[in-house]
C-alpha positions in Angstrom: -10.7 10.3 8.5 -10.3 12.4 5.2 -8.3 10.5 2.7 -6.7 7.1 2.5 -3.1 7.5 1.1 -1.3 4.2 -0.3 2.0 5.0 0.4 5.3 3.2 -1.3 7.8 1.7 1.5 10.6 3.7 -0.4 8.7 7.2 -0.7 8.5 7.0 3.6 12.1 6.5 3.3 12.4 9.6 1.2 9.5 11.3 2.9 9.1 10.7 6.5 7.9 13.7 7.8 5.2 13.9 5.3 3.7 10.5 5.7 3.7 11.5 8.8 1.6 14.9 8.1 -0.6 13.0 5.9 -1.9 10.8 9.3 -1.3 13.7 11.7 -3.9 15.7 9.1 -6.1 12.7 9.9 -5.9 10.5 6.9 -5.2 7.3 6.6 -1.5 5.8 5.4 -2.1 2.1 3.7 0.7 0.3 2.0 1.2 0.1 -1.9 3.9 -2.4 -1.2 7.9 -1.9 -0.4 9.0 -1.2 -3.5 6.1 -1.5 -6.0 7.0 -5.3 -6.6 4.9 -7.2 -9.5 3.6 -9.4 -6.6 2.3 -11.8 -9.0 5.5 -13.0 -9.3 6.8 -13.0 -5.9 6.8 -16.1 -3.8 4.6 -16.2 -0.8 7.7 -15.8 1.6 9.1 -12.6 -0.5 5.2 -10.8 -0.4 5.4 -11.4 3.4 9.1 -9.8 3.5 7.9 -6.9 1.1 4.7 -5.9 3.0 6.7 -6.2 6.5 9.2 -4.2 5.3 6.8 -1.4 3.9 4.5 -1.8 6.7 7.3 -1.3 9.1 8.6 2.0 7.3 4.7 3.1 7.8 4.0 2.3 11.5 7.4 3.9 12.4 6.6 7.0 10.6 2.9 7.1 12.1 2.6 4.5 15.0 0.0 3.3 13.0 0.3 -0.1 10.8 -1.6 -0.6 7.8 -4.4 -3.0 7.4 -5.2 -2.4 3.8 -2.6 -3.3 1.0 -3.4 -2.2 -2.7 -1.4 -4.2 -5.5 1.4 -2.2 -7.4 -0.1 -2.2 -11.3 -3.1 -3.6 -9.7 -1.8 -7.0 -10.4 -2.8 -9.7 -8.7 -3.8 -13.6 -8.1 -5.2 -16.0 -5.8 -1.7 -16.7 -4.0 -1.1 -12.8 -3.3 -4.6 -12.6 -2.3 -4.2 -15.5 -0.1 -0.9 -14.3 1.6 -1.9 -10.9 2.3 -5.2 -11.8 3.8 -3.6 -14.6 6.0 -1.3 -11.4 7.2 -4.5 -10.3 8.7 -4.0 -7.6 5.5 -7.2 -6.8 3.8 -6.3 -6.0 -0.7 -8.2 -3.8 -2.1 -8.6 -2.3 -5.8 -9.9 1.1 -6.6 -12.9 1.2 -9.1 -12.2 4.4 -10.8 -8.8 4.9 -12.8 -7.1 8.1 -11.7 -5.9 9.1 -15.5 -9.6 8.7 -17.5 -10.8 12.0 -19.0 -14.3 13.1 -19.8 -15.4 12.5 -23.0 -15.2 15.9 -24.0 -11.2 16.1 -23.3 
């Protein structure tokens, strides 16, 4: 494996043949959601339906389906937590925030 990728539902749908490149190339494709939904506040039936949905888009385009979900805006509470994880899904964060610039910038 090189990379993991978090992928959007509706960028495959756009993008098919890339997503597909990206796990060709060897990298990994996780799911950043369907739609990058504030899963916060989404019910525990419409996370299931959104993560499907993505996850569906993903596994057609690679034959592989994700097992790691990252939250859109990195939001996030104990009933998303709990849903995704009782998908067999494990969430993850990241730990270093892709805009931040040296203190010399």
């Amino acid at each position: 494996m090189n990379a993991t990728f978090f992928v959007v539902g509706a960028w495959v749908d756009k993008y098919p043949e890339s997503v597909k490149a990206l796990s060709d190339a060897g990298n990994e494709v996780m799911s950043h959601s369907n739609d990058h939904a504030h899963f916060s506040r989404l019910s525990n039936e419409e996370i299931i339906a959104n993560l499907n949905t993505g996850n569906d888009k993903i596994e057609k385009a690679t034959g592989k389906r994700p097992t790691l979900f990252r939250c859109p805006y990195g939001e996030y509470d104990d009933h998303v937590i709990r849903t995704i994880k009782a998908m067999g899904i494990t969430p993850i964060q990241w730990n270093v925030e892709p805009l931040e610039r040296g203190s010399s910038d």
